[in-house]
C-alpha positions as CSV (number, residue, x, y, z in Angstrom):
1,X,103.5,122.9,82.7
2,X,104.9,124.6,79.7
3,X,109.1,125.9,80.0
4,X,109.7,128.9,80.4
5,X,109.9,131.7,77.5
6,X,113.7,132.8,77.6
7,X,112.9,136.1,76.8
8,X,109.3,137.8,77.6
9,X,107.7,141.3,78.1
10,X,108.3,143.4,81.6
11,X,104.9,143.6,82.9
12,X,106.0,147.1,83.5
13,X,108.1,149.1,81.3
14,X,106.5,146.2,78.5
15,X,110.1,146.0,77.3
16,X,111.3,142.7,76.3
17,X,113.7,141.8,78.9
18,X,115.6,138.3,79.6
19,X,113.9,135.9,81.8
20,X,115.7,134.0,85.0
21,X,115.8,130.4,85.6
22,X,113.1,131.0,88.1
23,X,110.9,132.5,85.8
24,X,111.3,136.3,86.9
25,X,112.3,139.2,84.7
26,X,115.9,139.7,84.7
27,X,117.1,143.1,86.6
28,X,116.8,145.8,84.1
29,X,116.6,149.8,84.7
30,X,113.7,151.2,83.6
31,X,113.3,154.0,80.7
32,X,114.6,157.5,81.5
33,X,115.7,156.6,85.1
34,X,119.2,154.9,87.2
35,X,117.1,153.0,88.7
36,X,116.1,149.6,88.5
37,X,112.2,148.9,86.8
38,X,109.8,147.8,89.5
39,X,109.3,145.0,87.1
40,X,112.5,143.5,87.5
41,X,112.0,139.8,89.5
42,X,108.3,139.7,88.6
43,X,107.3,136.1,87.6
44,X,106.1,135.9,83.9
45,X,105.1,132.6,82.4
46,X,104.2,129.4,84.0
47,X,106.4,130.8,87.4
48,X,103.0,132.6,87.7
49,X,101.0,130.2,88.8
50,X,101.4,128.6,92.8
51,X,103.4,125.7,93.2
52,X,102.5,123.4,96.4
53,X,104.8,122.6,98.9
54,X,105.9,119.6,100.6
55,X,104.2,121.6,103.4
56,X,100.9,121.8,102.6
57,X,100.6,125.1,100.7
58,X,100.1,126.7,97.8
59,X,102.8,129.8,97.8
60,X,101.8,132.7,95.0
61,X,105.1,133.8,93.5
62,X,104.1,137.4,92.6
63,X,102.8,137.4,96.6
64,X,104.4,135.4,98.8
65,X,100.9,134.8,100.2
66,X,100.1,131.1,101.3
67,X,97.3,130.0,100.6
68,X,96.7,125.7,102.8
69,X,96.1,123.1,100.0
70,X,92.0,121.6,99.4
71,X,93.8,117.8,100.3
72,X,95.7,118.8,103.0
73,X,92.9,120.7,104.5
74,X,90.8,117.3,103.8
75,X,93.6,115.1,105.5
76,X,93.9,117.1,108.5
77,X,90.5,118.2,109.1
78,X,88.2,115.0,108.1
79,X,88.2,111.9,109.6
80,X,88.8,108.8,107.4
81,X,87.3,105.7,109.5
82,X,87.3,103.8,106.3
83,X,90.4,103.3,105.8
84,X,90.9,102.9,109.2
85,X,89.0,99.7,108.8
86,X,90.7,99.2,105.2
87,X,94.4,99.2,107.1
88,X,93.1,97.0,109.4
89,X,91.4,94.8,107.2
90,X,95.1,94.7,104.9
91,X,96.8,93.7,107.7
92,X,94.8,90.9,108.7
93,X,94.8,89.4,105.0
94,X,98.9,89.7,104.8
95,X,99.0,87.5,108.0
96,X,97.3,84.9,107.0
97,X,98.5,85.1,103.4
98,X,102.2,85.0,105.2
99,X,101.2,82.7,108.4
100,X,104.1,80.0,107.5
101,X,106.7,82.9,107.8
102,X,105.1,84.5,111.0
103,X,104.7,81.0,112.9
104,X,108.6,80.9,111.8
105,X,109.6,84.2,112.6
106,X,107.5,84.1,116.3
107,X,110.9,81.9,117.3
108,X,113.4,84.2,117.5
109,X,112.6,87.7,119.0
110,X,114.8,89.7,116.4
111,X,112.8,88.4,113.4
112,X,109.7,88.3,115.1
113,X,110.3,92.2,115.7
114,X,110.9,92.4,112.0
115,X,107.9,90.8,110.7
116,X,106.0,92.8,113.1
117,X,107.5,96.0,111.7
118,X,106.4,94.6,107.7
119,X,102.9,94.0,108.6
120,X,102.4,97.3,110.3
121,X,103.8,98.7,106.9
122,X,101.1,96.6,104.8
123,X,99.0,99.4,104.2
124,X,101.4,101.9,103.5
125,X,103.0,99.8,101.2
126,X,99.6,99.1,99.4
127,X,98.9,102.9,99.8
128,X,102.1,103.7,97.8
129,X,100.9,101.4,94.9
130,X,97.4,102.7,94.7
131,X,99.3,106.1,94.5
132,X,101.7,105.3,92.2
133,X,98.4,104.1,89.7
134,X,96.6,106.6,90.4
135,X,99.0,109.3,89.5
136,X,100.1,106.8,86.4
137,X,96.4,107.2,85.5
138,X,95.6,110.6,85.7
139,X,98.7,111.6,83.7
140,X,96.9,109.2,80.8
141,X,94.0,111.2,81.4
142,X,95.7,114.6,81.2
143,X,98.2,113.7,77.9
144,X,94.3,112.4,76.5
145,X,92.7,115.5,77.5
146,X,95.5,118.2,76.0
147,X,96.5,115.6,72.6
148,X,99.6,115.4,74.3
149,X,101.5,112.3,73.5
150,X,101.4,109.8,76.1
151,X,104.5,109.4,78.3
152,X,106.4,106.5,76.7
153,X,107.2,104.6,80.0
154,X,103.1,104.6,80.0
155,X,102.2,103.8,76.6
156,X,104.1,100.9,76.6
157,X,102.6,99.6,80.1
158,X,100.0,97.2,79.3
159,X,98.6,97.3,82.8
160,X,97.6,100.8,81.6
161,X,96.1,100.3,78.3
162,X,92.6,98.9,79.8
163,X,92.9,102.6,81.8
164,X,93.3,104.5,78.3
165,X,90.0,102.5,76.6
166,X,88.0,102.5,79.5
167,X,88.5,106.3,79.9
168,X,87.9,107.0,75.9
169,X,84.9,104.6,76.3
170,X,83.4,107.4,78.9
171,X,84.4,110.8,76.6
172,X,82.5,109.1,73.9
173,X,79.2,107.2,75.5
174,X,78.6,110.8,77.4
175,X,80.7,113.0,74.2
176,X,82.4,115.3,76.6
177,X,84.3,118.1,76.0
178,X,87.2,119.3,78.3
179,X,87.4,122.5,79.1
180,X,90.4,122.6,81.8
181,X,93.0,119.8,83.1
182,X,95.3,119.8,86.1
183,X,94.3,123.0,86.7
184,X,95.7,125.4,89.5
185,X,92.6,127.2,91.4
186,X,92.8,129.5,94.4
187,X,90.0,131.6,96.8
188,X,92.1,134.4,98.1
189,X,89.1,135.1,100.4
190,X,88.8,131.8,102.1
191,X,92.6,131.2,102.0
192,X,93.5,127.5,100.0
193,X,94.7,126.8,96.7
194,X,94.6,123.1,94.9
195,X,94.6,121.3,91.5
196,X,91.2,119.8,89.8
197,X,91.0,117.2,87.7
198,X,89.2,118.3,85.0
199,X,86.5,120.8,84.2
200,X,83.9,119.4,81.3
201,X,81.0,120.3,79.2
202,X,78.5,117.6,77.9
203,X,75.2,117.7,76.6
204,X,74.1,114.4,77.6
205,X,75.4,114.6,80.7
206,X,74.0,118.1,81.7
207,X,70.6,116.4,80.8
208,X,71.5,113.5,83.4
209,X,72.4,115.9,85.9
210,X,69.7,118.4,85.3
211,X,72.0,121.1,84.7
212,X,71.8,124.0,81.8
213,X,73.1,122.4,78.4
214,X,76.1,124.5,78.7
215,X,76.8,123.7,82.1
216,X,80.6,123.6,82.9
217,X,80.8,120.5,85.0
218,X,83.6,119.7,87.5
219,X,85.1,115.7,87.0
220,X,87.5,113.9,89.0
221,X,88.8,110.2,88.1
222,X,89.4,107.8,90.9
223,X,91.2,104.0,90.8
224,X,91.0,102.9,93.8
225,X,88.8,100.2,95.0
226,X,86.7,97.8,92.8
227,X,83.7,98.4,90.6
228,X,80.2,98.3,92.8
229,X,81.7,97.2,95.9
230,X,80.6,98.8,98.9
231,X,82.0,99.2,102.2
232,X,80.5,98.5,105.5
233,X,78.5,102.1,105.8
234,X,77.5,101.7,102.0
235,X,80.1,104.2,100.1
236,X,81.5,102.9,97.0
237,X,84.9,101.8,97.8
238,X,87.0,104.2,95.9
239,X,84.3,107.2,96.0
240,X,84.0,108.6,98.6
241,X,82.2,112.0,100.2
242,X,85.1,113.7,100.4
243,X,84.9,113.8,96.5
244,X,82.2,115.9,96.4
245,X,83.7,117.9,99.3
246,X,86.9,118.4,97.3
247,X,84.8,119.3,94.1
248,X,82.7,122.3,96.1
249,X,85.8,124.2,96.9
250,X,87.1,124.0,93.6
251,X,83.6,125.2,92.2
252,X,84.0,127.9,94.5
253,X,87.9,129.0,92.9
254,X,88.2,132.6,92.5
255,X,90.8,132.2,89.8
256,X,92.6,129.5,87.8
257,X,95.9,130.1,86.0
258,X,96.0,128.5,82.1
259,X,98.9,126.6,81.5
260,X,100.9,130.0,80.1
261,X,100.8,130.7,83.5
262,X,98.1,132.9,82.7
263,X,95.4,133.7,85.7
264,X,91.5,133.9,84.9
265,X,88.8,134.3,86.5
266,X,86.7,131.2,86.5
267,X,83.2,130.1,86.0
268,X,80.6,129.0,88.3
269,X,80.8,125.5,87.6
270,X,77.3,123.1,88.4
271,X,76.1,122.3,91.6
272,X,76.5,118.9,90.9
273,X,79.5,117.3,89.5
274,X,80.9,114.0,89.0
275,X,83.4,111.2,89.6
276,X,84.6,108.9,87.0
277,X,85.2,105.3,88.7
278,X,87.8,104.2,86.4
279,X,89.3,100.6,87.1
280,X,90.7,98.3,84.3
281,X,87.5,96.0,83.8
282,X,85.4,98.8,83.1
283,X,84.1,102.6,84.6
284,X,81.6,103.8,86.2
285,X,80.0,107.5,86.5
286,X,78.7,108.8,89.6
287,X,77.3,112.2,90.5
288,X,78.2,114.3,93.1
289,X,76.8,117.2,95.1
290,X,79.4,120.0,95.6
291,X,77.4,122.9,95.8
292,X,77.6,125.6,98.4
293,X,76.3,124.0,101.5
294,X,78.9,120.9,100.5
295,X,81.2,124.0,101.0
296,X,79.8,124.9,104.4
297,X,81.5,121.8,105.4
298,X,84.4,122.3,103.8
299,X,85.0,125.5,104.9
300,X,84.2,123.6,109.1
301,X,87.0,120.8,108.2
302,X,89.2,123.7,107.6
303,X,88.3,125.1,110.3
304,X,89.2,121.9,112.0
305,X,92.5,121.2,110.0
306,X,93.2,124.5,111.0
307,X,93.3,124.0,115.1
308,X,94.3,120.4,114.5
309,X,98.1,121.7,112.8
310,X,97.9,125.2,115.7
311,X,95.8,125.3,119.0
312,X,95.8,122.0,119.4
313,X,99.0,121.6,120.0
314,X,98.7,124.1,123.2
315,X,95.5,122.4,124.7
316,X,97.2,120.0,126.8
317,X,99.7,121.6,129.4
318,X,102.8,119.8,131.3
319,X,101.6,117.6,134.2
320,X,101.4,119.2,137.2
321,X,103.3,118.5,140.1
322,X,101.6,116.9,143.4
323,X,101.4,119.7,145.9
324,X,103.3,119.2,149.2
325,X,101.6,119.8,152.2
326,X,103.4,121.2,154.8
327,X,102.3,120.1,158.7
328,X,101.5,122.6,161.1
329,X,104.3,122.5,164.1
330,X,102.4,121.3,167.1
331,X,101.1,124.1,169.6
């Protein structure tokens, strides 16, 4: 995101007017009157656009209305056996990659309790990494994508640099051009907000996908996993239906809001978009369906998500107490 302009137009009065730290116009009367312009604490700028919340919404500053966010929806409301079996499957490896230590530690009750506590964390710890690589990742992607410089705690990391080639290796073999990044989207209608990857256009591509020419395309980069591996039902490990899920609500955005904090109304993006597999040895390009029965589902998980973080919560009353039988006094 851009700062914020120090001074800026009242979207009002359109009288230049000093800008708050929080990016609202500054309390100013307006023309002719004592009292204050109904533009005064309106957002300008990048303050316009929703930020999410360590809740799980999106909050529009000029509304106050919530709106839940696409991956929260997606992590309450869709089941995720695979990484069920993933967590499972860490765990196991970390014991017998540590067996020495556990045969050790199985001795004495406080340590054993300890190393019982550190394998249970295995997966979150491994989580964590993956996340802190994938973020790491797609802020490469977005500094390539605006010709922004590259953070310099990133350009120097040469874990990252096979990232950086593998990912210019892919705009060039396909020549895409980007047409959005890190963009903010929201349906008002449906009621969630979230943040794409990237929206794209490509010739070549469009001709892969059997889309228009034109076709505005949605992308999202993934790198998790390894390249071709499959899991036990057959997904690509790091691609997974939820991808294309994700993708159909953003297709179905109402608006997005340029990084001026701008908000427009967006295109209709392709029925089919795709997810770049990006790992150090190489990429991989995958399409994905996200058209409007994709976003049937999505609109059920949220559905789900929705009684899962409410109702749900009232379903299941207090045990009851046994009832005590009183004995009739003899005749």
């Amino acid at each position: 995101m851009t700062d914020q302009p120090s001074r800026a137009a009242c979207p009002t009065c359109i009288t230049e007017q000093q800008v708050n730290k929080d990016g609202t116009v500054r309390r100013h009367k307006a023309a002719g009157s004592a009292l204050p312009c109904p533009g005064s604490g309106v957002p300008v700028g990048t303050a316009r656009i929703p930020r999410r919340s360590t809740a799980g919404f999106y909050k529009d500053p000029g509304t106050g209305e919530l709106l839940r966010s696409v991956t929260t929806i997606l992590s309450q409301g869709s089941p995720k056996e695979a990484l069920i079996h993933w967590a499972g499957k860490l765990v196991a490896e970390t014991a017998m990659e540590h067996l020495p230590q556990l045969v050790r530690a199985s001795r004495n009750p406080e340590r054993a309790q300890e190393m019982t506590d550190w394998l249970k964390r295995a997966h979150t710890r491994k989580r964590d990494e993956r996340a802190d690589i994938g973020t790491a990742v797609h802020n490469l992607i977005e500094a390539k994508v605006l010709g922004t410089p590259i953070p310099a705690d990133l350009a120097n990391d040469p874990d990252m640099a096979p990232y950086v080639a593998n990912f210019e290796q892919f705009v060039s073999d396909w020549q895409i051009t980007f047409e959005a990044s890190e963009m903010v989207v929201a349906n008002y209608t449906d009621g969630w907000a979230g943040t794409l990857d990237y929206l794209l256009r490509s010739q070549l591509l469009a001709a892969a996908l059997g889309a228009p020419a034109d076709a505005v395309i949605m992308g999202d980069t993934k790198s998790g996993g390894t390249l071709d591996e499959r899991t036990y039902d057959g997904h690509v490990r790091g691609v997974y239906p939820e991808a294309g899920i994700q993708q159909s609500a953003y297709r179905r955005g109402e608006f997005g809001w340029l990084r001026d904090g701008t908000r427009v109304v967006l295109p209709r993006a392709h029925e089919v978009g795709v997810v770049l597999h990006l790992r150090p040895e190489g990429y991989r390009l995958y399409p994905v369906r996200c058209g409007d029965d994709v976003y049937d589902a999505f609109l059920h998980i949220k559905q789900v998500a929705e009684f899962q973080t409410g109702p749900a919560k009232n379903v299941v009353g207090a045990a009851l107490k046994t009832p005590t039988i009183r004995k009739e006094a003899a005749a």
